[in-house]
C-alpha positions in Angstrom: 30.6 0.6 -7.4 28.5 -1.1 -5.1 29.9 -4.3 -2.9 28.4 -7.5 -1.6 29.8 -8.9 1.4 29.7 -12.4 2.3 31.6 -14.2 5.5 33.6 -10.5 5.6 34.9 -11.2 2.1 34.1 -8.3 0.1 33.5 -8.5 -3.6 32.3 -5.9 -6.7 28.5 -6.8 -6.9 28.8 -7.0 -10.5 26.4 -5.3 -13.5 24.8 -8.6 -15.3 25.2 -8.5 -18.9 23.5 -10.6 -21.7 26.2 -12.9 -21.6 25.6 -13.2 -17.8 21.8 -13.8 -18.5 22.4 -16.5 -20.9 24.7 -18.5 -18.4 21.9 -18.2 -15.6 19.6 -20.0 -18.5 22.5 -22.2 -19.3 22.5 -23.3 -15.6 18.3 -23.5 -15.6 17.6 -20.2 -14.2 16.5 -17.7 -15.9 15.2 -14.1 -15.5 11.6 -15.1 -16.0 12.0 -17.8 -13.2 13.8 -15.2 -10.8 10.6 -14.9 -8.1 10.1 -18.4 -8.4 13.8 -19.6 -7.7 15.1 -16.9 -6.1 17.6 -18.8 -4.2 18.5 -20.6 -7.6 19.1 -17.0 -9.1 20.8 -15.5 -6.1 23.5 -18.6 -6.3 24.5 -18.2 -9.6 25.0 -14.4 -9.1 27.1 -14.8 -5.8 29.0 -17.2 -7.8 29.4 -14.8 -10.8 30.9 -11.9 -8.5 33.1 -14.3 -6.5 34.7 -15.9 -9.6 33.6 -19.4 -8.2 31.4 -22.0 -9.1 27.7 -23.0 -7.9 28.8 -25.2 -5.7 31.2 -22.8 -3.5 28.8 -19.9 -3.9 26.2 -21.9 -2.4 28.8 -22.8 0.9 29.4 -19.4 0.8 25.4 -18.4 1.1 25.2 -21.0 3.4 28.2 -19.9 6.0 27.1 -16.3 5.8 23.6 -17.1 6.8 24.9 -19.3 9.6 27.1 -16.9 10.7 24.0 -14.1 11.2 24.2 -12.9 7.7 21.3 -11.9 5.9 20.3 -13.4 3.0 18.0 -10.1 2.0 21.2 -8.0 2.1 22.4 -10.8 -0.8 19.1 -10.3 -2.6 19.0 -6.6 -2.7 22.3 -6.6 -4.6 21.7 -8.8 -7.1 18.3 -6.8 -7.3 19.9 -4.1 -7.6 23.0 -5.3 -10.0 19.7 -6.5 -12.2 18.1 -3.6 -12.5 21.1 -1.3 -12.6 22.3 -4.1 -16.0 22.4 -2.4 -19.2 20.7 -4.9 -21.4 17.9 -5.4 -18.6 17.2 -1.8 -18.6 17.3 -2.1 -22.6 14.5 -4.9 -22.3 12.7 -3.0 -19.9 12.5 0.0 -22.2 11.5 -2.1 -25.5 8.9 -3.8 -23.6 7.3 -0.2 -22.1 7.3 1.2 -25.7 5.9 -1.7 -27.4 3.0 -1.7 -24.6 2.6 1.9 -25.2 2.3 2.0 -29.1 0.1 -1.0 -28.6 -2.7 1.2 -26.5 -2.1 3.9 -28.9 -3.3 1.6 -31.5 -6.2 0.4 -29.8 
């Protein structure tokens, strides 16, 4: 299982399930808004593996950053936690085989 560390506190950089998506829209970010709020996105996901709410999760972002921490290393696990998430891969797959029957129709 893959890790995210922030401030040398290690924590399981969890898979995102629907559930998980619909409390990212609950909290006005969702997936479709992810490259235009990435910050937004990356919060509520550093909150959801700490077990902490926005508001610590964004400290949190905010030491490790100050303390020389990268907020790219932050990003490409919850990249990765997205496209390694069951239901997003599911979505992925519907949406490829509904574009492909579509051309096959055309």
């Amino acid at each position: 299982m893959k890790m995210i560390i922030i401030n040398g506190q290690t924590y399981p950089a969890k898979e995102i399930t629907f559930n998980d998506f619909c409390t990212f829209e609950d909290l006005g970010v969702d997936i479709q808004s992810m490259e235009k709020k990435p910050l937004s996105f990356l919060r509520v996901y550093v909150a959801l593996c700490m077990g902490s709410n926005l508001d610590d999760a964004g400290l949190a972002i905010q030491d490790h950053i100050a303390n020389g921490g990268k907020v790219e290393d932050l990003l490409e696990s919850m990249s990765d936690a997205i496209q390694n998430s069951g239901f997003f891969r599911t979505q992925q797959q519907t949406a490829e085989k509904a574009s492909t029957e579509g051309k096959a129709k055309e």
